[in-house]
C-alpha positions in Angstrom: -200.8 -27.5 -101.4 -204.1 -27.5 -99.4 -204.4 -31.2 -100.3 -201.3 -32.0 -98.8 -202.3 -30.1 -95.9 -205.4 -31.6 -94.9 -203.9 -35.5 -95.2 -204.2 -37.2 -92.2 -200.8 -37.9 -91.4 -200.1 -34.0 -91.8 -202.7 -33.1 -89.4 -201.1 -35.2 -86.9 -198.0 -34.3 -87.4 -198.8 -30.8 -86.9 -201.2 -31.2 -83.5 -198.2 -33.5 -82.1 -196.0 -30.7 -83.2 -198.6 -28.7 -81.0 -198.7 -30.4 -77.9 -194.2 -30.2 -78.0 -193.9 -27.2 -78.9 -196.4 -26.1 -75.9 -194.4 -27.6 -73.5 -191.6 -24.9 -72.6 -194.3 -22.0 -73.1 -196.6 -24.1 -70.8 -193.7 -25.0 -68.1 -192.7 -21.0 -68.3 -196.0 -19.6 -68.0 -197.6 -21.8 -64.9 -194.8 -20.6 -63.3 -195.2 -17.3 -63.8 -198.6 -17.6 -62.8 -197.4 -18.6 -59.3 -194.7 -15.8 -59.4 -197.4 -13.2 -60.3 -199.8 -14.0 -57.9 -197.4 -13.6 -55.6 -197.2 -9.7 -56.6 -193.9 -10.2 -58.5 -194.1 -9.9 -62.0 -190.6 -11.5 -63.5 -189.6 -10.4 -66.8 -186.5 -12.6 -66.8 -188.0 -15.7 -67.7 -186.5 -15.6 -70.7 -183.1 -14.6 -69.3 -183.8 -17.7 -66.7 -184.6 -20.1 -69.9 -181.6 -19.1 -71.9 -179.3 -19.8 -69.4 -180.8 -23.0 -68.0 -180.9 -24.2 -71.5 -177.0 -23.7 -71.7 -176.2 -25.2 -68.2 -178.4 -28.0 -69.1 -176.4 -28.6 -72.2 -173.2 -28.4 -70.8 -174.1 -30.9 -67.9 -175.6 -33.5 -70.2 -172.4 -32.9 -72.8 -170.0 -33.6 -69.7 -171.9 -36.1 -68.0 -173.7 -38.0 -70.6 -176.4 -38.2 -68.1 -180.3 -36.3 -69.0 -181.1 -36.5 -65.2 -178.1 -34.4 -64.6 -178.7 -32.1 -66.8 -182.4 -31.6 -65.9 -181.8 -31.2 -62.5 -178.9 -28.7 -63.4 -181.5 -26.7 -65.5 -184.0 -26.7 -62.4 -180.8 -25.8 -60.0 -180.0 -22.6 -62.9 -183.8 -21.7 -62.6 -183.8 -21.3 -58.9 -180.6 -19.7 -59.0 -181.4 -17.3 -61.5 -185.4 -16.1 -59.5 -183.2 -16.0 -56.4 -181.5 -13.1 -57.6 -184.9 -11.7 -58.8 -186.5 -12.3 -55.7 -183.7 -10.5 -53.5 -183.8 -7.4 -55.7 -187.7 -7.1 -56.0 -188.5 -8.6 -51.8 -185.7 -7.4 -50.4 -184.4 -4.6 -52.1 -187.5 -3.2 -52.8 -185.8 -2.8 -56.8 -188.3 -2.2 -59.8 -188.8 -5.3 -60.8 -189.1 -4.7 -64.4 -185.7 -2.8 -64.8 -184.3 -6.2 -62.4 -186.5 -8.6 -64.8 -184.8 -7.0 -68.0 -181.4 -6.6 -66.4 -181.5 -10.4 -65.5 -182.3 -11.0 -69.4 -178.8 -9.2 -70.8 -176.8 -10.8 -67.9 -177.8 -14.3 -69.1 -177.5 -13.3 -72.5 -174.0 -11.9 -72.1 -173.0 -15.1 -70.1 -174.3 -17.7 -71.8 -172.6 -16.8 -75.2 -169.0 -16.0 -73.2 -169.3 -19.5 -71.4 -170.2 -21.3 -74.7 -166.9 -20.0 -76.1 -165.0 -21.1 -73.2 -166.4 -23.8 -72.9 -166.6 -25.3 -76.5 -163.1 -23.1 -77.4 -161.7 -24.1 -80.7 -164.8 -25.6 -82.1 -165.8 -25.0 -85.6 -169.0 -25.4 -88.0 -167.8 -28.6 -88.8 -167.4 -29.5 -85.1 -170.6 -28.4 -83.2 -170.5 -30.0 -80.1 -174.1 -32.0 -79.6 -175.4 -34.1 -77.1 -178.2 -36.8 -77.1 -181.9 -35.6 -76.6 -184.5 -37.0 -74.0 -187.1 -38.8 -77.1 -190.2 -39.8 -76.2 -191.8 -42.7 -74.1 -195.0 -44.0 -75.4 -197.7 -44.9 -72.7 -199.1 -48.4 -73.4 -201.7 -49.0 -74.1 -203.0 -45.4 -74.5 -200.3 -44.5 -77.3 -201.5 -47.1 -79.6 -205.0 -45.1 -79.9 -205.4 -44.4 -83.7 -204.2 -40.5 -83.8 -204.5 -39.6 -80.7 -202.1 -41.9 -79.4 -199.8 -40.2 -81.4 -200.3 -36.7 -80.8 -200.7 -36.9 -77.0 -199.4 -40.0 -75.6 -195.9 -40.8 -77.1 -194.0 -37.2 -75.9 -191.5 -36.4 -73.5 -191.2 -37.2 -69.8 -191.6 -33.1 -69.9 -194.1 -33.2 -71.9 -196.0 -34.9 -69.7 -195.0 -33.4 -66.8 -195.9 -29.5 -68.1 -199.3 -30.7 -68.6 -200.0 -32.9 -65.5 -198.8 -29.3 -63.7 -201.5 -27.5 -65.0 -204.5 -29.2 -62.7 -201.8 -29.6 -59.7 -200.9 -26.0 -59.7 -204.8 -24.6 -59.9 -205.6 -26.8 -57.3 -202.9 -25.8 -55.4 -203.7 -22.1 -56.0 -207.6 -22.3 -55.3 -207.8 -25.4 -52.7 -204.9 -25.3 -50.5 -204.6 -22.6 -47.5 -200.9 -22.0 -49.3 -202.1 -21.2 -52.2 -204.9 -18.6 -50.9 -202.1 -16.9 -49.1 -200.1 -16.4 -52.7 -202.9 -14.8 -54.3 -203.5 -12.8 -51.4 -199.8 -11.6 -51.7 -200.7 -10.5 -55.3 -204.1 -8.7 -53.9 -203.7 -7.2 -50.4 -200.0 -8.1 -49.3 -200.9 -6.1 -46.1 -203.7 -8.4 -45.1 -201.5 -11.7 -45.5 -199.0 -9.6 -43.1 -201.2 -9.1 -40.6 -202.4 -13.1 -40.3 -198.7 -13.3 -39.1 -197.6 -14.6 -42.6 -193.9 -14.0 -43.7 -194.6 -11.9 -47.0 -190.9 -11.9 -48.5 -190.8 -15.5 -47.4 -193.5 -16.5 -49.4 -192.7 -14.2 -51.7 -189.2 -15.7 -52.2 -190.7 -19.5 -52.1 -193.1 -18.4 -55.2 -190.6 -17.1 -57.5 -188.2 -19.5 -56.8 -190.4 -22.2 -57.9 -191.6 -20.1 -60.6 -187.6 -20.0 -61.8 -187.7 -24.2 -61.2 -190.5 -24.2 -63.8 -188.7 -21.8 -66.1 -185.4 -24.3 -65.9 -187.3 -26.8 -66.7 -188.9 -25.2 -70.2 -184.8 -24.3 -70.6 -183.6 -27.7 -70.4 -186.2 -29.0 -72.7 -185.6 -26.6 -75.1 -182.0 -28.2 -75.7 -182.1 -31.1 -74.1 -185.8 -32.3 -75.2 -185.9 -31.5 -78.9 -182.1 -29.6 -79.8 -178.9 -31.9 -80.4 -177.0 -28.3 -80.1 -177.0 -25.4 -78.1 -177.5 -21.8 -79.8 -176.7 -18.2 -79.1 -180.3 -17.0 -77.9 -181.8 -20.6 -78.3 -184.6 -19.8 -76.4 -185.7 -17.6 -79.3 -188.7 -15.0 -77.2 -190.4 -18.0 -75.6 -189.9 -16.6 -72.1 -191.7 -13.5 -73.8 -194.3 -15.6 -75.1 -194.6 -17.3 -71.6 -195.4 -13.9 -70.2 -198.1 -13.0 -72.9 -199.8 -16.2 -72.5 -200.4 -15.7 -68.9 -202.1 -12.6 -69.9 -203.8 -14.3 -72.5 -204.7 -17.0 -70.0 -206.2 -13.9 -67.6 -203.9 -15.3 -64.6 -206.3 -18.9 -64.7 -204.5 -22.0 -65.2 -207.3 -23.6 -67.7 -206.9 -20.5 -69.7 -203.4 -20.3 -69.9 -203.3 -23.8 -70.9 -205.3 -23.0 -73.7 -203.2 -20.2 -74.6 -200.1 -22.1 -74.7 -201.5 -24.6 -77.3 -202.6 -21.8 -79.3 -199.9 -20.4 -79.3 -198.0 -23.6 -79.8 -200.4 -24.7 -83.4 -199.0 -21.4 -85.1 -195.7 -22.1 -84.4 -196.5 -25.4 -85.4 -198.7 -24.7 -88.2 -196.0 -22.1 -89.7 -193.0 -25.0 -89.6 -195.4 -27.5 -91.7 -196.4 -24.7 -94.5 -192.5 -24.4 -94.8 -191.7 -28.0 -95.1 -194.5 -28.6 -97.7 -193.1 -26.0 -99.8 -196.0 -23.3 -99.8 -194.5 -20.0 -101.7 -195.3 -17.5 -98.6 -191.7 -15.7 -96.9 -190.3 -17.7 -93.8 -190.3 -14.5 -91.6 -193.5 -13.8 -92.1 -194.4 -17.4 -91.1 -191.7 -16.9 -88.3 -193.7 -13.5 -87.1 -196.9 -15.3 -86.8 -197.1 -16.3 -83.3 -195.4 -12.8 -82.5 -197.8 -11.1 -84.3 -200.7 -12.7 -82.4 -199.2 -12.4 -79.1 -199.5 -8.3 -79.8 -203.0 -8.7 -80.9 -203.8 -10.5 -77.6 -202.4 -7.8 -75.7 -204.1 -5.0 -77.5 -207.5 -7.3 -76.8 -207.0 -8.2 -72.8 -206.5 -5.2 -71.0 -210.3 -4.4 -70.7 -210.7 -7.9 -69.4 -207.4 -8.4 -67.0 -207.9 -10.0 -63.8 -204.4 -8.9 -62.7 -203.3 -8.9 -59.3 -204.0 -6.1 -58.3 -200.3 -5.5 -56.2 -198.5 -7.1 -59.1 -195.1 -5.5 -59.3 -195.3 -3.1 -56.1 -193.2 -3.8 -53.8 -194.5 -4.3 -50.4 -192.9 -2.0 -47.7 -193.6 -2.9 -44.0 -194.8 -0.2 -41.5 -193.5 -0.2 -38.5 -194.4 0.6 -35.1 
């Protein structure tokens, strides 16, 4: 078994594996790291992902077309942090009880609108659509190995991972970006430079929910044929854990995803080479690590240090 394990073509398999399988966490958790340095910590990303990942379905089952249904899973997204920014900036609603509540409601409505939708369908009859594939870079994808493993994914593939150095640059080099951490640090000093807190507030996590329909559509739309009850299967969860894990830096978090990502993909190839360990303790793995990086980064957090207080204006 370790033999087959350490062939070459295994190894590659397994770190391409990697780099897909990072790609919703990634897309989810950079942005959640805007959201959170906002001040707003949203616990309904994986509410957000579950339902994008349905609407993106549907759209690309009716239409045919994957451009639809991405920007249909973006549209979901935004919809879906709207709600979560009017309850936590407006409303002034604990955000965790609105983060949670936002999970059940997309749970609830995703599995009545599959039914409705896809009514009379049967095991024999599930309804799938066609998935993105990949595009191979020239050039660059004909690289022995790594051509493979990084440079013939998906467009969102891509796309999660050229985010990364365009969202810390925009967060530590752009006068925007220093105002959104303020938010998360001292909302009443970003106030008083004349800046519209709830807007900003608003503009964050709705791009944050854009970034968490994106990780939804690819979910079905970049490696599924079929949409599933619960499909997006805790990474929203794992999304939030790994921008703990990442401390609130995008490097960091980047390097959390993947990690994240090579147990997930580590536990798939010990199943399909037949090692004699139970699935669900394979299935537990990444689970059981993102608890033990909880347990080991609360001495170390470089939290914002507003996240999840609302920020009440004082008048007069």
């Amino acid at each position: 078994m370790l033999d087959s394990l350490l062939q070459a073509t295994i190894i590659v398999n397994i770190l391409a594996s990697t780099v897909r399988i990072a790609t919703p966490l990634l897309l989810g958790a950079m942005g959640e790291l805007v959201t959170e340095r906002s001040g707003v910590m949203n616990l309904g990303i994986e509410g957000t992902m579950l339902m994008s990942s349905f609407i993106a379905f549907l759209v690309a089952f009716e239409t045919n077309s994957i451009i639809l249904a991405v920007g249909a899973g973006m549209l979901t997204g935004a919809l879906m942090s709207l709600i979560m920014a009017f309850m936590a900036s407006t409303m002034k609603v604990d955000q965790t009880v609105t983060g949670l509540s936002l999970n059940l409601l997309a749970s609830g409505i995703s599995l009545f609108w599959y039914r409705v939708a896809f009514k009379g369908t049967s095991t024999e009859s599930i309804p799938t659509i066609q998935t993105m594939g990949s595009v191979k870079i020239p050039i660059l994808g004909d690289i022995p190995y790594l051509g493979e493993i990084f440079f013939n994914q998906g467009l969102l593939t891509y796309l999660a991972f050229i985010m990364v150095p365009v969202i810390a640059f925009f967060l530590y080099r752009t006068y925007t970006g220093l105002a959104i951490r303020s938010l998360g640090e001292n909302p009443r000093a970003v106030d008083m430079k004349g800046i519209n807190v709830t807007r900003l507030q608003y503009l964050s996590v709705i791009f944050g929910g854009v970034m968490s329909g994106l990780a939804g559509a690819f979910i079905t739309i970049g490696t599924t044929v079929r949409f599933l009850p619960e499909i997006s299967a805790g990474r929203g969860w794992l999304a939030l854990v790994i921008v703990i894990a990442g401390n609130w830096r995008a490097g960091r978090i980047l390097l959390a995803a993947l990690l994240f990502a090579f147990m997930d993909a580590f536990q798939l190839q010990l199943q399909g080479i037949g090692i004699q360990i139970p699935f669900q303790i394979l299935l537990a793995a990444p689970y059981v690590l993102a608890i033990v990086v909880l347990m080991g980064s609360r001495a170390r957090s470089l939290a914002p240090r507003n996240l999840g207080i609302p920020y009440i204006r004082e008048e007069g």
